[in-house]
HTML snippet that shows the backbone in 3Dmol.js (N, CA, C, O; Angstrom):
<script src="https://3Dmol.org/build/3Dmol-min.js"></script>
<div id="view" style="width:600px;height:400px;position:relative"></div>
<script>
const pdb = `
ATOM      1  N   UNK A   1     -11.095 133.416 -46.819  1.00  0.00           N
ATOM      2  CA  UNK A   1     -10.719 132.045 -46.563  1.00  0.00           C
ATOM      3  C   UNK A   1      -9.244 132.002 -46.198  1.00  0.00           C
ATOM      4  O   UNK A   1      -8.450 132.783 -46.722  1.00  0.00           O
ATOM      5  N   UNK A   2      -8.810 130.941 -45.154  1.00  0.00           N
ATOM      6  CA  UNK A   2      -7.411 131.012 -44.871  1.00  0.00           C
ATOM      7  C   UNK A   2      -6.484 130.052 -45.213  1.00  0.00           C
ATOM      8  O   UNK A   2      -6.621 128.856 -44.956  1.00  0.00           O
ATOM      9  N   UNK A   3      -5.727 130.447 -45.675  1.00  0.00           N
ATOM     10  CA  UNK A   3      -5.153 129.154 -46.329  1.00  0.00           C
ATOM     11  C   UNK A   3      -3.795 128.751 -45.375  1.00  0.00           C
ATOM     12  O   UNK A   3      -3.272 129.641 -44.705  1.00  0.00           O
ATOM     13  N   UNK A   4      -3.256 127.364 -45.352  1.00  0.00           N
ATOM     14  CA  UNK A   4      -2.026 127.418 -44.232  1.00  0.00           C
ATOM     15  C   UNK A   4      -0.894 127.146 -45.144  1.00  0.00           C
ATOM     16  O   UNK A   4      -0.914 126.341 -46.076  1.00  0.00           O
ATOM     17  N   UNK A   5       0.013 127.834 -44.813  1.00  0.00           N
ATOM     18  CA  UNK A   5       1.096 127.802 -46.175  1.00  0.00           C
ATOM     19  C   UNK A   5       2.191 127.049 -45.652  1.00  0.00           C
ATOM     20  O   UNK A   5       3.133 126.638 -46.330  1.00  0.00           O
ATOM     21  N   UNK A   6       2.025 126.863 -44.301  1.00  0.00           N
ATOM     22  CA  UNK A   6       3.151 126.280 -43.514  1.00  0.00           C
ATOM     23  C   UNK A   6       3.775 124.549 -44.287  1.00  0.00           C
ATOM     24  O   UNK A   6       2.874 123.864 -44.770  1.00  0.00           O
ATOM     25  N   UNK A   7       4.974 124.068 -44.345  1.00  0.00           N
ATOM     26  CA  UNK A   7       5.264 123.081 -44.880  1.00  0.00           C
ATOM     27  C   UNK A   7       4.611 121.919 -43.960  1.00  0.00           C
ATOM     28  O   UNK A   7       4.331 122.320 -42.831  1.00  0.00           O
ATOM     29  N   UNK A   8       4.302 120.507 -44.227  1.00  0.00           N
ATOM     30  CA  UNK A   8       3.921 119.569 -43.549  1.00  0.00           C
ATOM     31  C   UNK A   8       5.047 118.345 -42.947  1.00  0.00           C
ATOM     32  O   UNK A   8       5.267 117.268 -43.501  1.00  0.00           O
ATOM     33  N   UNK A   9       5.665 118.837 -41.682  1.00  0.00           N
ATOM     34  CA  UNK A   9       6.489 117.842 -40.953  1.00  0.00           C
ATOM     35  C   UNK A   9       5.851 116.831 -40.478  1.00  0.00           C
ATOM     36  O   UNK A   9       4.825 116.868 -39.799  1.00  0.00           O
ATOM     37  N   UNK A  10       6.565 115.720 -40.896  1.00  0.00           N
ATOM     38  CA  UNK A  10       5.848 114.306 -40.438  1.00  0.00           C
ATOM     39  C   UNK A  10       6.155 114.016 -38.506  1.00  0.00           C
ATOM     40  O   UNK A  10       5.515 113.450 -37.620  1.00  0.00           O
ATOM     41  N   UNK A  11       7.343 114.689 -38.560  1.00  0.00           N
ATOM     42  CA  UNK A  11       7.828 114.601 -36.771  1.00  0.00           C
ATOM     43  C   UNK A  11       6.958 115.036 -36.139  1.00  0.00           C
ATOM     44  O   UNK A  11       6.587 114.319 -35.209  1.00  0.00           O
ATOM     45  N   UNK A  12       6.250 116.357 -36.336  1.00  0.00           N
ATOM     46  CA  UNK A  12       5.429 116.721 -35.780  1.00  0.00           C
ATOM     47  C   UNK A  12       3.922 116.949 -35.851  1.00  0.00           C
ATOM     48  O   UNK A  12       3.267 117.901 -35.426  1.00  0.00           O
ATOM     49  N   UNK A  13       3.417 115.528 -36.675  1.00  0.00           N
ATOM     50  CA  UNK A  13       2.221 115.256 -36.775  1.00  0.00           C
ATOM     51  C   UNK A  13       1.368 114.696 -35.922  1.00  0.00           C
ATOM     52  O   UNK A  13       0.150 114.717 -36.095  1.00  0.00           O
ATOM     53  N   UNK A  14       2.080 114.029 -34.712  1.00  0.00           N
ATOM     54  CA  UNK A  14       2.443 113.203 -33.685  1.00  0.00           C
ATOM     55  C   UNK A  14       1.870 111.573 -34.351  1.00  0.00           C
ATOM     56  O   UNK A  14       2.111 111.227 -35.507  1.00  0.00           O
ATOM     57  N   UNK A  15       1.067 110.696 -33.324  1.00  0.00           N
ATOM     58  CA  UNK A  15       1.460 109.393 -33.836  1.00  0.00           C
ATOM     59  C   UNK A  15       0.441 108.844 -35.071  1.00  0.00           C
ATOM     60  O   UNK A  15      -0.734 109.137 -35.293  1.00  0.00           O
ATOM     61  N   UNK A  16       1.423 107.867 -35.834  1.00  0.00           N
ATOM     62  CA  UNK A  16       0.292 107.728 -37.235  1.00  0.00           C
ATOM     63  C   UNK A  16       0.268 105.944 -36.717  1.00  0.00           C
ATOM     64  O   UNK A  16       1.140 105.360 -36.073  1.00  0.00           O
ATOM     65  N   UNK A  17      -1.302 105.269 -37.363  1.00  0.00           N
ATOM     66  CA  UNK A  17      -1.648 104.170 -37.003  1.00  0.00           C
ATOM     67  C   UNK A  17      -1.024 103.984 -38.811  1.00  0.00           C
ATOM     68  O   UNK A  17      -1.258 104.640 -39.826  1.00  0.00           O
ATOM     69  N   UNK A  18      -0.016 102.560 -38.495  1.00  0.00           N
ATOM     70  CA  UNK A  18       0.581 102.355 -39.550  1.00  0.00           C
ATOM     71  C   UNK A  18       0.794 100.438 -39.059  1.00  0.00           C
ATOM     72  O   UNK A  18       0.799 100.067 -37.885  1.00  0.00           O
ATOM     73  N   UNK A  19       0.923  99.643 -40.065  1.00  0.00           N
ATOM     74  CA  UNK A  19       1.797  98.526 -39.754  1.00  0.00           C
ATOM     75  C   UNK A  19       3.491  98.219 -39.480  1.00  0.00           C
ATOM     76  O   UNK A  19       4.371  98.204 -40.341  1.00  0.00           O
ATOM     77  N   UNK A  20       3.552  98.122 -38.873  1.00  0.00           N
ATOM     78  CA  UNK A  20       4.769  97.902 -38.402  1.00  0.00           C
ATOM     79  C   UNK A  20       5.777  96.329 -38.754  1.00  0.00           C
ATOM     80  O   UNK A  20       6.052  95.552 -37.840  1.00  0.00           O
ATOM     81  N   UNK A  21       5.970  96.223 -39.392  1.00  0.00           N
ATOM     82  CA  UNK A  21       6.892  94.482 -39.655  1.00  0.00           C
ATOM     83  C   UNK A  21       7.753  94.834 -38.327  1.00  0.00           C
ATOM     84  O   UNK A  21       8.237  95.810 -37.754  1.00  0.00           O
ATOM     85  N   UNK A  22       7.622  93.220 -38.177  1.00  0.00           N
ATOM     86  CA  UNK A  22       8.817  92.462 -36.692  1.00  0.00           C
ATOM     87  C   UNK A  22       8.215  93.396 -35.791  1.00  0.00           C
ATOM     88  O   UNK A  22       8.972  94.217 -35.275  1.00  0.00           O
ATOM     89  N   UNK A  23       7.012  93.429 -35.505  1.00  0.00           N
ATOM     90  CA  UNK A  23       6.046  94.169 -34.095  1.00  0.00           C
ATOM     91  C   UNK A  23       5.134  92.906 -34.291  1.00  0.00           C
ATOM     92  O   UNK A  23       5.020  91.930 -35.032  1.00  0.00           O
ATOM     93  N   UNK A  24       4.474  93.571 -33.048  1.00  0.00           N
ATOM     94  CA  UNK A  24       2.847  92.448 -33.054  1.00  0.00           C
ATOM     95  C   UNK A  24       2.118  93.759 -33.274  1.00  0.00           C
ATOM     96  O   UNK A  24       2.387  94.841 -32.751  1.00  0.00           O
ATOM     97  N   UNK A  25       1.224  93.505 -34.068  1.00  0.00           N
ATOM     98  CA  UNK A  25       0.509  94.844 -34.634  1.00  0.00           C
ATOM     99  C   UNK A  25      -1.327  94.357 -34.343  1.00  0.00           C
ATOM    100  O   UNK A  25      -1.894  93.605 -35.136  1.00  0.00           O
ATOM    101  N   UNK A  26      -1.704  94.662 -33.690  1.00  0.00           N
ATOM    102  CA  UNK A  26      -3.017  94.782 -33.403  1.00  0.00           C
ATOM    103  C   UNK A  26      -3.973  95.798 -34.258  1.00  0.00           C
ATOM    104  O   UNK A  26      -3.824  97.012 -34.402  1.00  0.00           O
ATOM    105  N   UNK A  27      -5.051  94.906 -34.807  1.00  0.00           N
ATOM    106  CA  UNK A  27      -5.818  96.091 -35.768  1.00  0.00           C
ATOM    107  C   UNK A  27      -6.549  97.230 -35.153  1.00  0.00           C
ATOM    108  O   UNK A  27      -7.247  96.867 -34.206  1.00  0.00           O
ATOM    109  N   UNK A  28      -6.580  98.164 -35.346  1.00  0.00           N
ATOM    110  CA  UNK A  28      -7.434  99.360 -34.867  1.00  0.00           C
ATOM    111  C   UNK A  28      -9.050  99.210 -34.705  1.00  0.00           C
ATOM    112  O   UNK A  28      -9.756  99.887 -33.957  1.00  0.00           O
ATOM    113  N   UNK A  29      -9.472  98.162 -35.584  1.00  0.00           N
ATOM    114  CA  UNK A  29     -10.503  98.185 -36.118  1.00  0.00           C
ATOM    115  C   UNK A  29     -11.599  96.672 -35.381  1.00  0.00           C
ATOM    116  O   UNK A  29     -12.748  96.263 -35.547  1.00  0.00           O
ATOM    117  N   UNK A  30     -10.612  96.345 -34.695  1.00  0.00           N
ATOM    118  CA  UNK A  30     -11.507  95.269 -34.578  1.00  0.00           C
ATOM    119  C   UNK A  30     -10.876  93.976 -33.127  1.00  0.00           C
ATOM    120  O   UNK A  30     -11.580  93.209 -32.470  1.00  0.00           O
ATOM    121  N   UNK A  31      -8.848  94.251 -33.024  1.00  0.00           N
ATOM    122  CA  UNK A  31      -8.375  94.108 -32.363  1.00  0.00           C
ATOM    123  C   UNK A  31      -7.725  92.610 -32.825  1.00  0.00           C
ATOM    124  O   UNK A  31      -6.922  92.024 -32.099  1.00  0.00           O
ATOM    125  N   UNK A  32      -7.973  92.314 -33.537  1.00  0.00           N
ATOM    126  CA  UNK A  32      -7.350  90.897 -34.379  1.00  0.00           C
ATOM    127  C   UNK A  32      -6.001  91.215 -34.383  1.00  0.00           C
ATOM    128  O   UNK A  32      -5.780  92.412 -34.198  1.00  0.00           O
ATOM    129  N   UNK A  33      -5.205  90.630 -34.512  1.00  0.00           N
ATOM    130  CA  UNK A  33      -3.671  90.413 -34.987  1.00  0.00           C
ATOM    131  C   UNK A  33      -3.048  89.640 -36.250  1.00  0.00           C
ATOM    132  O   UNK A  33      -1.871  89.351 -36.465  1.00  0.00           O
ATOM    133  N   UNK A  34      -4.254  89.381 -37.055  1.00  0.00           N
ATOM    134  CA  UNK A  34      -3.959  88.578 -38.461  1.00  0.00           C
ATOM    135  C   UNK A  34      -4.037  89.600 -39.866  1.00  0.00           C
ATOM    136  O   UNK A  34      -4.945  90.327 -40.267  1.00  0.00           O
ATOM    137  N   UNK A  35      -3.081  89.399 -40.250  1.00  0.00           N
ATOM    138  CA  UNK A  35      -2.979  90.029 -41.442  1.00  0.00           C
ATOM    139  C   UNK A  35      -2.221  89.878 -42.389  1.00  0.00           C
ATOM    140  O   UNK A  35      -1.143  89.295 -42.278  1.00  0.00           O
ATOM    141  N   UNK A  36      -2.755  90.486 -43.714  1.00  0.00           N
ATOM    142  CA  UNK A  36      -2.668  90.167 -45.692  1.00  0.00           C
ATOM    143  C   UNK A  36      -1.802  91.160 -45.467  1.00  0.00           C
ATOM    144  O   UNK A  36      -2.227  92.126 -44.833  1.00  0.00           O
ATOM    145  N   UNK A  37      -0.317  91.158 -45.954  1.00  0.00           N
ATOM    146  CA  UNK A  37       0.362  92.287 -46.326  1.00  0.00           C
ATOM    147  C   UNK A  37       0.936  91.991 -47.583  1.00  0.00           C
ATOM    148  O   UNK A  37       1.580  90.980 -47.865  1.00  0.00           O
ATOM    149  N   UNK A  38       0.625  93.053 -48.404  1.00  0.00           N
ATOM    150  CA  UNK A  38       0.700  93.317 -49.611  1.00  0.00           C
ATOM    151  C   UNK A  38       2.533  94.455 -50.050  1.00  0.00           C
ATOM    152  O   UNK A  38       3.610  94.439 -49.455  1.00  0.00           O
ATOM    153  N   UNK A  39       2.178  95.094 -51.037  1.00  0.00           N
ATOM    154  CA  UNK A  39       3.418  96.007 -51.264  1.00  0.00           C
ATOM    155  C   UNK A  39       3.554  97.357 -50.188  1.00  0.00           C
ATOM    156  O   UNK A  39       4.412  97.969 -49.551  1.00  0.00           O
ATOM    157  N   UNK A  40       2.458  97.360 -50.391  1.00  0.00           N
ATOM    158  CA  UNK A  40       1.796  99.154 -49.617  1.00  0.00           C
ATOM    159  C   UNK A  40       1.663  99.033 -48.498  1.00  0.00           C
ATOM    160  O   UNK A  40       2.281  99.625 -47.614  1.00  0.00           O
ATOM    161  N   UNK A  41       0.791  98.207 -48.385  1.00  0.00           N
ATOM    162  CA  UNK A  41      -0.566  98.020 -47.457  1.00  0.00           C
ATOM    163  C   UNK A  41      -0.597  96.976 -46.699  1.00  0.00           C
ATOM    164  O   UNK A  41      -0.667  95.996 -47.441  1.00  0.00           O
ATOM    165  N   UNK A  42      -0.579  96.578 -45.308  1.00  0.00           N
ATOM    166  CA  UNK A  42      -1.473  95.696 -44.886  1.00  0.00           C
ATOM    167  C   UNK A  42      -2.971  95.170 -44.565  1.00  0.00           C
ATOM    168  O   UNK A  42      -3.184  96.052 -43.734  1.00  0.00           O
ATOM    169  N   UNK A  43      -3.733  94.701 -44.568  1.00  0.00           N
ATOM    170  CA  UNK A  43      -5.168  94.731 -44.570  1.00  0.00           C
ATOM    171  C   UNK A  43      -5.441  93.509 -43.855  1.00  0.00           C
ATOM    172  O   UNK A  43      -4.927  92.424 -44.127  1.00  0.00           O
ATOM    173  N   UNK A  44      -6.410  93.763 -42.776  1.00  0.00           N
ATOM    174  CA  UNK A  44      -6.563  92.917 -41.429  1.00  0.00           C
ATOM    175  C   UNK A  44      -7.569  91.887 -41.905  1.00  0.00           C
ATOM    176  O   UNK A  44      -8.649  92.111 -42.452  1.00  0.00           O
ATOM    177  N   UNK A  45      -7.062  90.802 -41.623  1.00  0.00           N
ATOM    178  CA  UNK A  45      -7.677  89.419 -42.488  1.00  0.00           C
ATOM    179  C   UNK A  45      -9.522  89.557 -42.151  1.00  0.00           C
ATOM    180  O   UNK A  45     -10.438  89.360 -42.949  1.00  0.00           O
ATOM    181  N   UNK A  46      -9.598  89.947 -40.735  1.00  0.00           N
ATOM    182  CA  UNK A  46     -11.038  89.481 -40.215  1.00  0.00           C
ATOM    183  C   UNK A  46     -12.143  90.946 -40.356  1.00  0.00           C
ATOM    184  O   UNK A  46     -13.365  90.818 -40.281  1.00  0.00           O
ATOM    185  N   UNK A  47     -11.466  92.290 -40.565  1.00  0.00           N
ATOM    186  CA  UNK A  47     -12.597  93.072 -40.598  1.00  0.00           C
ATOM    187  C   UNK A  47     -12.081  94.373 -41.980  1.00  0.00           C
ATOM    188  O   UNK A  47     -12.567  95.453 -42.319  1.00  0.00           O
ATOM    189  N   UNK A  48     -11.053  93.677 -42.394  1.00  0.00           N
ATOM    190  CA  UNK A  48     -10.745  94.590 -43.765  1.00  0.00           C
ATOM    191  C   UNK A  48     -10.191  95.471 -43.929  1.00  0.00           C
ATOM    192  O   UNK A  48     -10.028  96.006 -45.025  1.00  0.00           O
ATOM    193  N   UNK A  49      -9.676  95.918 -42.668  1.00  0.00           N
ATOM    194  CA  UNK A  49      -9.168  97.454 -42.304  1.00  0.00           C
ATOM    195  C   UNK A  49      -8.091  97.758 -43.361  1.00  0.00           C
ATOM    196  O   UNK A  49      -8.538  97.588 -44.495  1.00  0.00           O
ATOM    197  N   UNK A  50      -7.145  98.051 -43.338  1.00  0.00           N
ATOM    198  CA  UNK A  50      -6.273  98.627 -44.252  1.00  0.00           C
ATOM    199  C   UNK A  50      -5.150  99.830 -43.774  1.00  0.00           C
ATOM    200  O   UNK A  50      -5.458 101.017 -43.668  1.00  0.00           O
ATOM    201  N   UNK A  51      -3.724  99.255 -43.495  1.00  0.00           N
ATOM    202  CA  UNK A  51      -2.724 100.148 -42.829  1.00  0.00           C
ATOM    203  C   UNK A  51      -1.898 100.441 -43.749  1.00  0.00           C
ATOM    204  O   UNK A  51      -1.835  99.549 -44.595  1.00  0.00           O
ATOM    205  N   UNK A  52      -1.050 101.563 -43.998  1.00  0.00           N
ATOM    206  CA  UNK A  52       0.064 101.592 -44.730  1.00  0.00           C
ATOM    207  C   UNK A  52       1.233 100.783 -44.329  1.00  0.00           C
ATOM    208  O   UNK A  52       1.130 100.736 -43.103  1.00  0.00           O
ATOM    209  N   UNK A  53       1.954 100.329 -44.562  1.00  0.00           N
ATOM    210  CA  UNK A  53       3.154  99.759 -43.641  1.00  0.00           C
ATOM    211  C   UNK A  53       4.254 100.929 -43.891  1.00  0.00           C
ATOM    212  O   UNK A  53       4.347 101.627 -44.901  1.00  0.00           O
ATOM    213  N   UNK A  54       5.158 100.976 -42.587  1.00  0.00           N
ATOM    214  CA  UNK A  54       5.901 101.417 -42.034  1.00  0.00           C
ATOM    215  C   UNK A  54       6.644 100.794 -42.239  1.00  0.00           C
ATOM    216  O   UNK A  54       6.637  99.776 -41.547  1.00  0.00           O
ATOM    217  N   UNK A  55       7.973 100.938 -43.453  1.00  0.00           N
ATOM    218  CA  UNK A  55       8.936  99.997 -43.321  1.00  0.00           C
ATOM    219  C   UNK A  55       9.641 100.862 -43.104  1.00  0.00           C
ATOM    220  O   UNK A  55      10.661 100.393 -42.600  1.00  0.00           O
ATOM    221  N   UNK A  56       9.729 102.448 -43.241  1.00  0.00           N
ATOM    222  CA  UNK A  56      11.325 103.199 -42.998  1.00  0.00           C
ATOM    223  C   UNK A  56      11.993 103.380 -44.474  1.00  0.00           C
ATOM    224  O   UNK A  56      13.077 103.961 -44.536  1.00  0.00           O
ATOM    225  N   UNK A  57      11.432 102.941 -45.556  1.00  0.00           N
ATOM    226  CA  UNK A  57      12.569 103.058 -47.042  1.00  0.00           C
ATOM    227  C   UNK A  57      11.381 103.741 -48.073  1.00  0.00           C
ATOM    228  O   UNK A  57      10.322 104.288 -47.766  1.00  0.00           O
ATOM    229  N   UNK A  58      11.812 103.561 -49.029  1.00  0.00           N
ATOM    230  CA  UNK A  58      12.073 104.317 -49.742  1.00  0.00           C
ATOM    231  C   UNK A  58      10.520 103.311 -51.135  1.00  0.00           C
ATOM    232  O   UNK A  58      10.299 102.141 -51.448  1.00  0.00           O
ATOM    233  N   UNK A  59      10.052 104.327 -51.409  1.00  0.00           N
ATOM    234  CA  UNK A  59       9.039 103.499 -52.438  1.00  0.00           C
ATOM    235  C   UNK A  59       9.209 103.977 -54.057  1.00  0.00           C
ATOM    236  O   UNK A  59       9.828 105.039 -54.103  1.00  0.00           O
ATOM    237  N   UNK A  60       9.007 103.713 -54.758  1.00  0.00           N
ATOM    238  CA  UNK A  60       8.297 103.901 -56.346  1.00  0.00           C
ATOM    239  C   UNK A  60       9.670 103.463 -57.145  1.00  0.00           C
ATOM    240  O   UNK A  60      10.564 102.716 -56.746  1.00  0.00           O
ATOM    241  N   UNK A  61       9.569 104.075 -58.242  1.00  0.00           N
ATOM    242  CA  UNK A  61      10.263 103.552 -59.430  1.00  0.00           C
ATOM    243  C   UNK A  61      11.866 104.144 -59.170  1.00  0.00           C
ATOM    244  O   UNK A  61      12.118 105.316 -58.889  1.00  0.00           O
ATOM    245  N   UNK A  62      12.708 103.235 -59.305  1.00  0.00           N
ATOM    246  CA  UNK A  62      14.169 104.150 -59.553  1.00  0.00           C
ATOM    247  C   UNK A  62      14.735 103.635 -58.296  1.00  0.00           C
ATOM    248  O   UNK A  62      15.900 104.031 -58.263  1.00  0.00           O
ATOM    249  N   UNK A  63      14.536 103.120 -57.514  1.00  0.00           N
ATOM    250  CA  UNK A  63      14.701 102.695 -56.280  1.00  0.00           C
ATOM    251  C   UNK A  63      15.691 101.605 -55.958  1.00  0.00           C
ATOM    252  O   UNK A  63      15.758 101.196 -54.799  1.00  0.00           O
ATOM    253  N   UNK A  64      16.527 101.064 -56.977  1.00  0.00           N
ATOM    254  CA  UNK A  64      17.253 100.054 -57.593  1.00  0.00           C
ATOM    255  C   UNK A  64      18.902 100.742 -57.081  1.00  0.00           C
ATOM    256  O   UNK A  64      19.521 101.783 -57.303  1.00  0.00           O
ATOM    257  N   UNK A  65      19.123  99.519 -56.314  1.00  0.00           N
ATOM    258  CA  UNK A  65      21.153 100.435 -56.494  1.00  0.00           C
ATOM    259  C   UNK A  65      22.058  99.239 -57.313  1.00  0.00           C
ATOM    260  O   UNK A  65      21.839  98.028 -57.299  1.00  0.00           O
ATOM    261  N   UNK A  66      22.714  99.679 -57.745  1.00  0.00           N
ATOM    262  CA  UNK A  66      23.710  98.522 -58.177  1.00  0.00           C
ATOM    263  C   UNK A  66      25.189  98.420 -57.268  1.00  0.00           C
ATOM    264  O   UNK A  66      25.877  99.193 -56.601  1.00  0.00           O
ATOM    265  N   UNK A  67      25.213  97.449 -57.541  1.00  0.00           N
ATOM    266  CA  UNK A  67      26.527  96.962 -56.378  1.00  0.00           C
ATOM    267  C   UNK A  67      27.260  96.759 -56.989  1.00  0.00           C
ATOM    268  O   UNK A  67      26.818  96.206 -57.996  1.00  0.00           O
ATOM    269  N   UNK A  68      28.607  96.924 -57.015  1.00  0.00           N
ATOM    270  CA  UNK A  68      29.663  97.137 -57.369  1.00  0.00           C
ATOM    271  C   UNK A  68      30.607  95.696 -57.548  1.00  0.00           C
ATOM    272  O   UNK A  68      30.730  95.282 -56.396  1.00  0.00           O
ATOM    273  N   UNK A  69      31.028  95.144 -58.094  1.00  0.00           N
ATOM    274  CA  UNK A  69      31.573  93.521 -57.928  1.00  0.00           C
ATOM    275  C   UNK A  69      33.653  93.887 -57.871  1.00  0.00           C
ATOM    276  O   UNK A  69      34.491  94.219 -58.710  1.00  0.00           O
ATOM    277  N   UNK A  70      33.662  93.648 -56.753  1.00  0.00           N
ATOM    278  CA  UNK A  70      35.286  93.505 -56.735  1.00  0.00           C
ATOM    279  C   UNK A  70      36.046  92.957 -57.670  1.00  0.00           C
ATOM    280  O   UNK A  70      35.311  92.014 -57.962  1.00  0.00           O
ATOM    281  N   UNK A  71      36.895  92.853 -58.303  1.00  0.00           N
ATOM    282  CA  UNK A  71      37.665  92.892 -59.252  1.00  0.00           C
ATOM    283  C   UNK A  71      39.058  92.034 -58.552  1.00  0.00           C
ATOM    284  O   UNK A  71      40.077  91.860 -59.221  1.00  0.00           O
TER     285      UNK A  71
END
`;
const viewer = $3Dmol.createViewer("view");
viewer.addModel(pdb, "pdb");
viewer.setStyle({}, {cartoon: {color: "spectrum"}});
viewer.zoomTo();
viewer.render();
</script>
């Protein structure tokens, strides 16, 4: 059996179907443009589909900065 040991680059996965905020995002699934977006996920009002969103940052616990207050 072969196993691939190689690391997994996202650059070169080529393109991922994701939601996009401030796009017009058309569902894969059905071609609607309405959608429930949640924390994660968006999910297409009329056939259920379900996208990750693409915001570009950063997710889970710890994710908090504190800002500094001038003095």
């Amino acid at each position: 059996m072969f196993y691939d040991t190689t690391p997994f680059t996202a650059a070169n996965s080529g393109y991922r179907v994701a939601f996009r905020p401030g796009e017009q995002n058309i569902c894969p699934g059905c071609g609607q443009s309405h959608w429930m977006i949640g924390r994660m996920t968006a999910e297409c009002a009329f056939c259920a589909t379900a996208l990750p969103i693409n915001t570009g940052g950063s997710f889970g616990a710890g994710r908090f900065t504190a800002k500094s207050l001038a003095a």
